[in-house]
C-alpha positions in Angstrom: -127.9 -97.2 -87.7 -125.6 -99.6 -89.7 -128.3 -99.2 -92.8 -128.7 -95.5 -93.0 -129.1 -93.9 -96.3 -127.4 -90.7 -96.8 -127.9 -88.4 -99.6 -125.5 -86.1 -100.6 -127.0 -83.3 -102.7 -127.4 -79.7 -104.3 -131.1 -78.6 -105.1 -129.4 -77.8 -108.8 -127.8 -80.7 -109.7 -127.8 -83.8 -111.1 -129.1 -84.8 -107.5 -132.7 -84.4 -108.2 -132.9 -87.5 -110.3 -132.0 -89.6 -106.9 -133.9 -87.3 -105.1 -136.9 -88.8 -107.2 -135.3 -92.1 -107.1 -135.4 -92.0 -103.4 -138.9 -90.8 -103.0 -139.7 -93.6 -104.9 -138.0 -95.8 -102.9 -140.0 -94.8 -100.2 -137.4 -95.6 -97.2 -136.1 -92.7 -94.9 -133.5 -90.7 -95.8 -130.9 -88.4 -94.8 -129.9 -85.3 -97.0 -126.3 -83.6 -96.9 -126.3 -80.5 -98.8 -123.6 -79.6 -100.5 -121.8 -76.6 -101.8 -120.4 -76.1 -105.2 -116.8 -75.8 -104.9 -116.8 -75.9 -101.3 -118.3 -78.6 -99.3 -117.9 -80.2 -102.3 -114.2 -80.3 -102.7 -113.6 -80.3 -98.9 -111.1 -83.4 -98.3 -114.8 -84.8 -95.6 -116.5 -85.5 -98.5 -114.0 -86.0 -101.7 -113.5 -89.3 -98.6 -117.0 -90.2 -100.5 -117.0 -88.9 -104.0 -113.1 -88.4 -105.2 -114.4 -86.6 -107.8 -116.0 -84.0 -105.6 -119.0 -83.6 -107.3 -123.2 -84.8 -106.3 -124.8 -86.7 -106.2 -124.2 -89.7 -104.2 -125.5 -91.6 -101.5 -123.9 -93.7 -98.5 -125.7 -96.8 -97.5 -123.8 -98.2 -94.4 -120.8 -98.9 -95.6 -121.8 -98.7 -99.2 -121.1 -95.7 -101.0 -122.6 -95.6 -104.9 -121.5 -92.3 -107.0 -123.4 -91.6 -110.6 -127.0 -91.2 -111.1 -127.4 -94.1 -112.7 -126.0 -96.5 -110.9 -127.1 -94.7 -108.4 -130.5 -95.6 -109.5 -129.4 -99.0 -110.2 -128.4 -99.8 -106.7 -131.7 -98.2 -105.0 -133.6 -100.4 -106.9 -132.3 -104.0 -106.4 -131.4 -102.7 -102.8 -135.0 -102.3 -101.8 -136.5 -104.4 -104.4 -140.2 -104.7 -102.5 -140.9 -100.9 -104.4 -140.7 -102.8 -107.3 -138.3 -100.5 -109.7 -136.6 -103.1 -111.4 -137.8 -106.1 -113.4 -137.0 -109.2 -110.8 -132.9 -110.7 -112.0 -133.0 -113.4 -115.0 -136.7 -112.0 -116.1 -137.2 -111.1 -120.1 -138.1 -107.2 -119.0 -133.7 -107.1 -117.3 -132.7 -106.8 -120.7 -133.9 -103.8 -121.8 -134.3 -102.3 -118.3 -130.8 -101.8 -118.8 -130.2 -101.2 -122.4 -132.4 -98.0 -121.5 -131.2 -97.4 -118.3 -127.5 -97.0 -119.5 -128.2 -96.1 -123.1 -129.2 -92.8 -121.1 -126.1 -92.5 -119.1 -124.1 -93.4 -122.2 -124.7 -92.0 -125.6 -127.9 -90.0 -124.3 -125.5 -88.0 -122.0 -122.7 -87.9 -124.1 -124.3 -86.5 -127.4 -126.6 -84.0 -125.4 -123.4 -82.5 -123.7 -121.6 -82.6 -127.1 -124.4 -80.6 -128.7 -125.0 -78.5 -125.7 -121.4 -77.1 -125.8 -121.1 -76.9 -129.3 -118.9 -80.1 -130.1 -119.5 -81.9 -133.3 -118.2 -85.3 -134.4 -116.4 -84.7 -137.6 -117.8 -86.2 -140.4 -116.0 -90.0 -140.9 -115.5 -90.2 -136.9 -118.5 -91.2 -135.8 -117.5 -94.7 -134.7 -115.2 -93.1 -132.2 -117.7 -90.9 -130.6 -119.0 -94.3 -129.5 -122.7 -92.6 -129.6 -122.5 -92.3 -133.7 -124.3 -88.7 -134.0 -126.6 -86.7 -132.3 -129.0 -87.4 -134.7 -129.0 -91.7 -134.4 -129.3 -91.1 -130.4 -132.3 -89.3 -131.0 -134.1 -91.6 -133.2 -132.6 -94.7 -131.1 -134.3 -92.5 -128.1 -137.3 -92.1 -129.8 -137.8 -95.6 -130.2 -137.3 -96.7 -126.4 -140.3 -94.3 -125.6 -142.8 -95.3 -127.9 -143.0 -99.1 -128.0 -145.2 -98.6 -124.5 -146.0 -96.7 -121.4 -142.2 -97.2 -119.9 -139.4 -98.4 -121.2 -139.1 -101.7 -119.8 -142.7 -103.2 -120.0 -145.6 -102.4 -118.8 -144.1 -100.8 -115.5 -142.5 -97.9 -114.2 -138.5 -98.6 -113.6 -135.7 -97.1 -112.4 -134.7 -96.8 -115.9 -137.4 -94.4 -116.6 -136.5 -92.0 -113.7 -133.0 -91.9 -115.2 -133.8 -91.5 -118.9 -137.0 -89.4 -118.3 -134.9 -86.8 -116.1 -132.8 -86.9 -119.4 -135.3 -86.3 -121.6 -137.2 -83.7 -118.9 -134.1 -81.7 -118.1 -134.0 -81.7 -122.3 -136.6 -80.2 -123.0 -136.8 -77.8 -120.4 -133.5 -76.7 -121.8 -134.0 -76.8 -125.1 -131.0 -79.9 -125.7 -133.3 -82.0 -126.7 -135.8 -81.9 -129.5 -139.3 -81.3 -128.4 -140.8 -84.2 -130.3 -144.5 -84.6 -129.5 -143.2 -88.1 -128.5 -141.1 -86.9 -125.7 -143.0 -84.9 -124.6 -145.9 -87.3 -124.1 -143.7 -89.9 -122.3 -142.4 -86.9 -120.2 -145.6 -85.4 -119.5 -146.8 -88.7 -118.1 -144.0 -90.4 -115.9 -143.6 -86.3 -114.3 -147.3 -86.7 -113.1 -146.1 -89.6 -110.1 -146.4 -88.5 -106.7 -142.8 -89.3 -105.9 -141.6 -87.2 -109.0 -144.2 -84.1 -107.9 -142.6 -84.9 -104.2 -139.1 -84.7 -105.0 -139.4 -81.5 -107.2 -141.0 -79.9 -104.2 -138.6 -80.5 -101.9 -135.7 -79.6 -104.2 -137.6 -76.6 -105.2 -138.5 -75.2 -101.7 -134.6 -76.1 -100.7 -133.3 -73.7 -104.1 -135.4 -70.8 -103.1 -134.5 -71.0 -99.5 -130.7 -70.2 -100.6 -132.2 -67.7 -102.8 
C-alpha cells in the first residue's frame, strides 16, 4: 500500500507520545519495534532515522523523525480527526507557539535540570530557554487560560506538551503544581491516551 503508516517504536521511549498521537488519529497502523542499540543502530533502519534513535514513522514515501513534528505531520495529514486548528485560523498561532514551546525550551530546561546543568548566572540569553524557572511559569500560563492549549479543543499540541508535563511529573522534573496536574489529569482520561498506554504497557511487560 503506497499510504502505509509505519511506526517505528520502543514501549519506553519517546515513542509513546506518537503512539497516542496515532490512536488519536484513528487510521491503521503498522508498529516496528525497535531495540536500543541494536535494531536501532542497524544500518536497515539508521536508512530511516540517521540518528538511530525512535520514534518515527514512515508514511509512503514520507518519513518524519521527532515527536513533535511528528505530531505535527499526523495532524494536517489526516486533518478529518480534527487535531489541528484548520491553516490561516486565529487558534494556528498558538497551536504552535505551544506545540514547539514544548519541544523547545520545555525539553531543553527539563533535560538541563534533570542532569544537573545549570545556566550560569548572566548567560541566560544563550540558553535560548532563559531559566528553568521562566519555562515553568511561561508553561504555567499555556495550561491555564482554558481546557487545552489552543482553544477550546484538544490538539496535537496538547498530546506533545501534556506527555511533557505527564512524563514530568511522573518523574519528578517537573514541579507538581496543582495546575499541572489538573490539565494532566484531564487530557490522560481520553480514550486514545488510555489506549495507547495499554498497548505500550502490555508490549513492556511482555519483554519483561
Amino acid at each position: 500500500m503506497t499510504d502505509e503508516l509505519v511506526f517505528y517504536t520502543h514501549p519506553m521511549s519517546r515513542g509513546r507520545i506518537v503512539r497516542w498521537m496515532l490512536e488519536e488519529v484513528g487510521r491503521p497502523y503498522r508498529t516496528e519495534l525497535l531495540g536500543f542499540g541494536t535494531t536501532m543502530k542497524a544500518p536497515e533502519y539508521l536508512s530511516i532515522n540517521p540518528m538511530g534513535k525512535v520514534p518515527a514513522i514512515r508514511h509512503g514515501d514520507a518519513v518524519v523523525t521527532e515527536c513533535a513534528a511528528i505530531c505535527a505531520y499526523l495532524a494536517d495529514a489526516f486533518p478529518e480527526a480534527g487535531l489541528a486548528p484548520p491553516p490561516g485560523h486565529r487558534l494556528r498561532a498558538p497551536y504552535y507557539r505551544w506545540l514547539f514551546f514544548a519541544a523547545g525550551p520545555v525539553e531543553a530546561s527539563v533535560t538541563n535540570k534533570a542532569l544537573g546543568f545549570v545556566v550560569p548566572e548572566g548567560r541566560e540569553r544563550m540558553a535560548g530557554y532563559g531559566s528553568f524557572a521562566e519555562v515553568m511559569s511561561a508553561l504555567e500560563g499555556a495550561v491555564s487560560e482554558g481546557p487545552y492549549v489552543a482553544g477550546d479543543s484538544f490538539t496535537a499540541a496538547d498530546v506533545y506538551l501534556g506527555s511533557q508535563i505527564g512524563w514530568g511529573l511522573q518523574f519528578g522534573t517537573i514541579e507538581k503544581r496543582s495546575v499541572f496536574e489538573r490539565y494532566w489529569q484531564h487530557i490522560s482520561r481520553r480514550p486514545a491516551a488510555l489506549r495507547a498506554k495499554d498497548i505500550d504497557d502490555a508490549l513492556v511487560a511482555e519483554r519483561r
